[in-house]
KOLGULO-974794 format. One line per field, with one value per residue (C-alpha): residue number from 1; residue in three letters; x, y, z. Coordinates in steps of 0.05 Angstrom, whole numbers, plus 5000, padded with zeros to 4 digits. Example, Ala and Ser with C-alpha at 12.3 -4.5 7.8 and 13.67 -1.06 7.14 Angstrom:
% KOLGULO-974794
i	(1:2)
aa	(ALA:SER)
X	(5246:5273)
Y	(4910:4979)
Z	(5156:5143)
% end
This chain:
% KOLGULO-974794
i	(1:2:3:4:5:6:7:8:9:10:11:12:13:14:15:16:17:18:19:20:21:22:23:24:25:26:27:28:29:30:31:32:33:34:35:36:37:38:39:40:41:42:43:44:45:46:47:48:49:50:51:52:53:54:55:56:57:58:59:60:61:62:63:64:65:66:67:68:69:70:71:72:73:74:75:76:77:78:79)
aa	(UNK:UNK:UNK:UNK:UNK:UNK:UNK:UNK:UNK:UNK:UNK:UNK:UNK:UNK:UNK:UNK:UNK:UNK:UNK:UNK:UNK:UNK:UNK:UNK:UNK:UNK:UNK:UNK:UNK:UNK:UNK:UNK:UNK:UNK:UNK:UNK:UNK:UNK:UNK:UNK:UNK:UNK:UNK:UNK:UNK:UNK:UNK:UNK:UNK:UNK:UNK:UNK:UNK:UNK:UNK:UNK:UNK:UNK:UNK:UNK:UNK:UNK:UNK:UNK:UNK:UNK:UNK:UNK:UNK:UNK:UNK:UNK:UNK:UNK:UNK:UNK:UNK:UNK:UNK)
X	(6007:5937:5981:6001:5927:5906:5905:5933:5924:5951:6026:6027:5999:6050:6103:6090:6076:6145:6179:6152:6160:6238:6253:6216:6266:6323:6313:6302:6358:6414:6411:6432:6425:6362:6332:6349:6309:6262:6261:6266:6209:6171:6196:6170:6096:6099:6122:6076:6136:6162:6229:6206:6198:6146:6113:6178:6150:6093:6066:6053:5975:5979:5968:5987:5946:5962:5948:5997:6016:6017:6065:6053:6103:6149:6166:6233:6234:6283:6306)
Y	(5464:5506:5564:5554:5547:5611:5693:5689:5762:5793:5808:5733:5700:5756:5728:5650:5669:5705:5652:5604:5635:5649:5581:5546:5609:5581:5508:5529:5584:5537:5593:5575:5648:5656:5594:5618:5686:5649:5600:5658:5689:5627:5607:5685:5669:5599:5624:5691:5736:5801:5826:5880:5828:5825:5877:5926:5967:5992:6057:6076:6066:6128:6195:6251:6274:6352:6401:6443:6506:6561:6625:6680:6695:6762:6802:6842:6907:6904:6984)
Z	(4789:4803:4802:4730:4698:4736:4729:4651:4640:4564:4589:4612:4545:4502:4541:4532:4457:4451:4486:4448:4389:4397:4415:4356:4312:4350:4323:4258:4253:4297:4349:4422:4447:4426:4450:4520:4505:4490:4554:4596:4574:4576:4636:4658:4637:4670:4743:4726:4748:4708:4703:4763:4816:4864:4850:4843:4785:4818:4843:4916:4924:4986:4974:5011:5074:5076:5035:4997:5029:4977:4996:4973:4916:4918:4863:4851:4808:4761:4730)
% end
């Protein structure tokens, strides 16, 4: 339960609001589809998980040791 009261960041509380927010419009419109858009988002911001995975999305944190070797770039006359 700690786990869900911690680390709400602004992609987590967007998420709970959009969930929330689709399955109070599912209620009122009679929409069954929607109320599951709307659970899965929630259900994204309550288990803090994305639609990457863990961490799936993200960008290597290494950068490359060696330098770039530059040739030296040959030119062709064209008559």
């Amino acid at each position: 339960m700690p786990a869900i009261l911690r680390n709400w960041d602004i992609m987590r509380m967007l998420r709970m609001g959009m969930g929330l927010w689709l399955i109070y419009s599912a209620f009122a419109d009679h929409q069954p589809l929607l109320g599951l858009m709307g659970g899965l988002f929630a259900l994204q911001a309550a288990l803090n998980v994305g639609c990457c995975g863990s961490n799936g999305c993200a960008s290597p944190n290494y950068r490359q040791s060696k330098t770039p070797i530059h040739e030296e770039t040959v030119y062709e006359e064209v008559k």
